[in-house]
N, C-alpha and C positions, 0 to 999 in steps of 0.2 A: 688324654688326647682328644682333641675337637672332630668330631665326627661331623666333617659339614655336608654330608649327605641326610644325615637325619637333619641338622638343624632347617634344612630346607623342604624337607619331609620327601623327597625325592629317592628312587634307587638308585644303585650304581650304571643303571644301564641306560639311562633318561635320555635324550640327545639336549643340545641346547636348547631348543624352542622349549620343550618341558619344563628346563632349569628354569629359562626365562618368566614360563607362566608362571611356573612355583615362588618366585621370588617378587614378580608383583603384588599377588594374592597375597604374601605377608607381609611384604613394604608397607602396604597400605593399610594392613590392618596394624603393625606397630609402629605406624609414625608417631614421634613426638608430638608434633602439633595436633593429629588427632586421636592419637590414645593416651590417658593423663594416667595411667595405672603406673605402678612403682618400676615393674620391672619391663616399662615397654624400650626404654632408651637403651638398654642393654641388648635386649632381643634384638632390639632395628639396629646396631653396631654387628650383634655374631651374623646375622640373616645379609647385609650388605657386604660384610667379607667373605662368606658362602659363597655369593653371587660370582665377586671379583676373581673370587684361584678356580672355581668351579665354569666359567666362561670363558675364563684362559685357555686355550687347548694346551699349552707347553704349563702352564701350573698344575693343571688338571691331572697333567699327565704323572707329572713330580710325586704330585700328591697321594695318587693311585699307588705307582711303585714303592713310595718311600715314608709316605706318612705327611701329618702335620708338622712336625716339626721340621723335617727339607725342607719346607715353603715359609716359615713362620719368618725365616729373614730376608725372604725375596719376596714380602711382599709391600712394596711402596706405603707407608702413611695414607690414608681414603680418604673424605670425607664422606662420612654417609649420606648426609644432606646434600651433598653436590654430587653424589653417583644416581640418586634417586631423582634429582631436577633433572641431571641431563637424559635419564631413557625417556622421563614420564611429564618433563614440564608443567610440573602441578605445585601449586602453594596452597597448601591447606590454611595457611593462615588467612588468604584472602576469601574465603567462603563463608557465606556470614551463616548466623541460626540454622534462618527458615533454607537454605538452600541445600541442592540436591548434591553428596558424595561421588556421584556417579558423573559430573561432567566436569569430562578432565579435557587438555589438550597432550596428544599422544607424539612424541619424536621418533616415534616409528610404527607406521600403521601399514605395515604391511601385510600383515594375516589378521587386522582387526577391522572392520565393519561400520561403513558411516554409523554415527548417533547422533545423537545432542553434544557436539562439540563447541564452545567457545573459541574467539578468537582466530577465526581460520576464513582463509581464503580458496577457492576450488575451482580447479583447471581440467578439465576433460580432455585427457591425449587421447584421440581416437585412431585406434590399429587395427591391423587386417589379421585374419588368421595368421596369412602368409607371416607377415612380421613377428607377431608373435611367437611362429613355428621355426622363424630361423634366427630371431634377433635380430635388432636396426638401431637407428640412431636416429632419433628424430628430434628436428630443431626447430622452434618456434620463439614466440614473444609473447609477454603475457604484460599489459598496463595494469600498473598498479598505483594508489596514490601517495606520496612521501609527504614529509612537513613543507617542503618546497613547491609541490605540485604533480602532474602526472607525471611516470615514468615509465617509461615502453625498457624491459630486459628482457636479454635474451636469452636462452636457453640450450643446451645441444647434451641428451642424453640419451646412455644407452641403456636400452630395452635389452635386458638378459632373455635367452630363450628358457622357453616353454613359463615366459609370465603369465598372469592371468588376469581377469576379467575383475577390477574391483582391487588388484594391487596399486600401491600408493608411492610414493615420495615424496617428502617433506621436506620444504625448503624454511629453514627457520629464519621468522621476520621476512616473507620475501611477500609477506600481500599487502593489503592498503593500511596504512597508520592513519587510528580511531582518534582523533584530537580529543574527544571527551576522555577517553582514558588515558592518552599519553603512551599508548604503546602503538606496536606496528604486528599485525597479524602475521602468524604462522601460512605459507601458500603451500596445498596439498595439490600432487599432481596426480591426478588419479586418472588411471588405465579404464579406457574403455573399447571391450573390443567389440569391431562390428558383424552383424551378420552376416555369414557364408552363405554363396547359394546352394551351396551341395552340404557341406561338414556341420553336424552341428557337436560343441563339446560339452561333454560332462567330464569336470574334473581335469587327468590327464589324459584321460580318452577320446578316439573320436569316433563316430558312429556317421554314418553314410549309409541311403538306402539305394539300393539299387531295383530293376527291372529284370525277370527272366523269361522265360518260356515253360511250358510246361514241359517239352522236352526238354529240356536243359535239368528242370529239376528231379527229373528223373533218370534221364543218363550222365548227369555230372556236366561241368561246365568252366569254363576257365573265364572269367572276369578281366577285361582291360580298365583299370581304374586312372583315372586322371586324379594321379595323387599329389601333393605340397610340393614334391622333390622328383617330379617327373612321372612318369606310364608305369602304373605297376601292374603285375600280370598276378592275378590269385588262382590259386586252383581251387576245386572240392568237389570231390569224388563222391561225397556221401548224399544218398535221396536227400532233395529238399522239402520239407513239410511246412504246409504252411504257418507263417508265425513263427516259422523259427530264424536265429540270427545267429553269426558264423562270426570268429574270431581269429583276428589275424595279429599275434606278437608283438609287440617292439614297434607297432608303427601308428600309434596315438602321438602325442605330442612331448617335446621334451621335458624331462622332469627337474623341473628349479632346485636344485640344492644348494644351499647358502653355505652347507659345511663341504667344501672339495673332497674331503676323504669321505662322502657315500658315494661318488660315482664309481661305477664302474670298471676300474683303471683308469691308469694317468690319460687325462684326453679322450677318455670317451664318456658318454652319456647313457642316463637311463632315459624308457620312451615307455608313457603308456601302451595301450592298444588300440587297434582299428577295427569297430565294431559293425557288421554288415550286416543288413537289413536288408532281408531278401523279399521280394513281393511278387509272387507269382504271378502272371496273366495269365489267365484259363482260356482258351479258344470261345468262341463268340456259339458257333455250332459245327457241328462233325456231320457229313455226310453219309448215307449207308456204308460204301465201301470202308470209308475211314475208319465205323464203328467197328465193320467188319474185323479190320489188320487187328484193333485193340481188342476185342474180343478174344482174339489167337494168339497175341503176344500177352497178355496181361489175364493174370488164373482170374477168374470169375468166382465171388465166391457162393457155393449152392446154398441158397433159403429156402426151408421148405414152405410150400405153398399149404393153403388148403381154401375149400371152395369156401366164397361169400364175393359179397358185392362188389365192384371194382372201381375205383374211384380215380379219377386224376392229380395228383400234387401238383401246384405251382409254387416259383418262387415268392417267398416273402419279405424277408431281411434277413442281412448279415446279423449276426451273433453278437459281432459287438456293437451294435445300435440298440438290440432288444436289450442285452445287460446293461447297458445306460440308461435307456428307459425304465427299466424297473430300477436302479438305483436313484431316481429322481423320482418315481413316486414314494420312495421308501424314505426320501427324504421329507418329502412336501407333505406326509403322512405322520412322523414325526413332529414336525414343525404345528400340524393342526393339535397334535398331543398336548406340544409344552404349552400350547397358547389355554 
């Protein structure tokens, strides 16, 4: 019986994006056109049917409960060469000698990373957190050139929430045809989102600094945040130290799952978190009396003295000024080494 979890070298617990990496990484290495070994054509046949019941969720499933052979007749005739054009739109036959294996045009870049792509066209949708955080529809035009001449198309699509910054869409053939080659470029609609004045993200998180008091950070304090989805009120009870950052649940951005069965329940969503940056202000000066009340509220803690000279401290720098500075001569230190 064909164990298409090994032939793919993957667990059984992998989600599809895994299967997917796993099955390019071998597409590519036993293609016909570029591996001439005896038993590459066979491998790139078991490795593309892998892919096929293994991507299916209702095959997949079959297959788990019931084995190889429930699926072996419910699965359609493939072409492996036409399953591998349409994810990866690559022709190894067209790469000559001296050229680079690595520059392919990709039918779906949405977790992959501009490079050195052939044949592409590139459109910058630009969005706001907000959209991004609740999902929109945004509709534009994009001129392109055809064998006939310009052509202005339109556009109107929808932005899934909690997308991100560097996700893609691929419109195949939809940029300017290259008359020396005789084709029509792939058009990539690539997300770009813009800067917030308050939020900034990492990931599915968001972080937000705010402003306190120093009484606040020591008797506790309750925060009004002007957040994506309206006023939110945060508490926290506990001493605030400086440098430190508080963490509030569920209220980062939403989290994109392309497979419906990781949310949540039906209709509802996962959400990173909302990371808070608290920054103290320290009072400017304290008057006697003032020092006085803190002195009686707040223990003092006893150092013993003993007699000698007695000196004045002033302010010098923050702490992380002087740890910059020595990490830049430490570098520039180095630098006189290698030279």
């Amino acid at each position: 019986m064909k164990d298409l979890y090994s032939i793919l070298g993957v667990q059984k617990s992998m989600n599809d994006s895994d299967i997917k990496k796993a099955y390019k990484k071998l597409a590519f290495q036993y293609h016909p056109d570029k591996n001439k070994s005896e038993d590459a054509e066979t491998k790139f046949k078991d490795i593309s049917e892998a892919y096929e019941v293994l991507s299916n969720s209702d095959k997949r499933r079959m297959y788990d409960n019931f084995g190889y052979e429930a699926i072996s007749g419910e699965i359609p005739p493939i072409n492996p060469l036409d399953l591998f054009q349409s994810l990866f739109n690559v022709d190894f036959a067209g790469l000559g000698e001296g050229m680079s294996s690595n520059i392919f045009v990709f039918s779906d870049l949405s977790s992959m990373p501009f490079g050195p792509l052939q044949n592409k066209m590139t459109y910058n949708l630009e969005l706001t957190l907000e959209e991004l955080y609740h999902g929109s529809q945004k509709e534009f035009q994009v001129q392109h050139m055809t064998q006939k001449g310009v052509k202005s198309t339109k556009y109107i699509i929808n932005i899934k929430k909690g997308s991100k910054h560097g996700d893609n869409i691929v419109v195949k053939e939809g940029g300017n045809y290259i008359p020396e080659l005789g084709i029509t470029e792939d058009l990539v609609i690539q997300v770009i989102e813009k800067e917030h004045p308050k939020y900034k993200r990492k990931g599915d998180d968001l972080f937000i600094e705010e402003q306190i008091t120093l009484c606040e950070a020591l008797c506790g304090l309750e925060l009004s945040i002007d957040y994506l989805t309206g006023p939110l009120q945060v508490k926290i009870a506990d001493i605030v130290k400086p440098n430190q950052m508080f963490q509030v649940f569920g209220k980062g951005m939403p989290i994109k799952h392309e497979d419906k069965s990781l949310t949540d329940g039906e209709g509802m969503d996962d959400y990173g978190d909302l990371i808070i940056d608290l920054q103290i202000q320290f009072p400017e000066s304290l008057g006697d009396k003032q020092r006085g009340y803190l002195k009686k509220i707040l223990v003092q803690l006893e150092r013993n003295k003993k007699d000698g000279q007695l000196v004045q401290a002033y302010f010098y720098k923050d702490k992380e000024d002087v740890v910059k500075e020595m990490m830049n001569e430490e570098e520039e230190g180095m630098g006189c080494i290698q030279q």
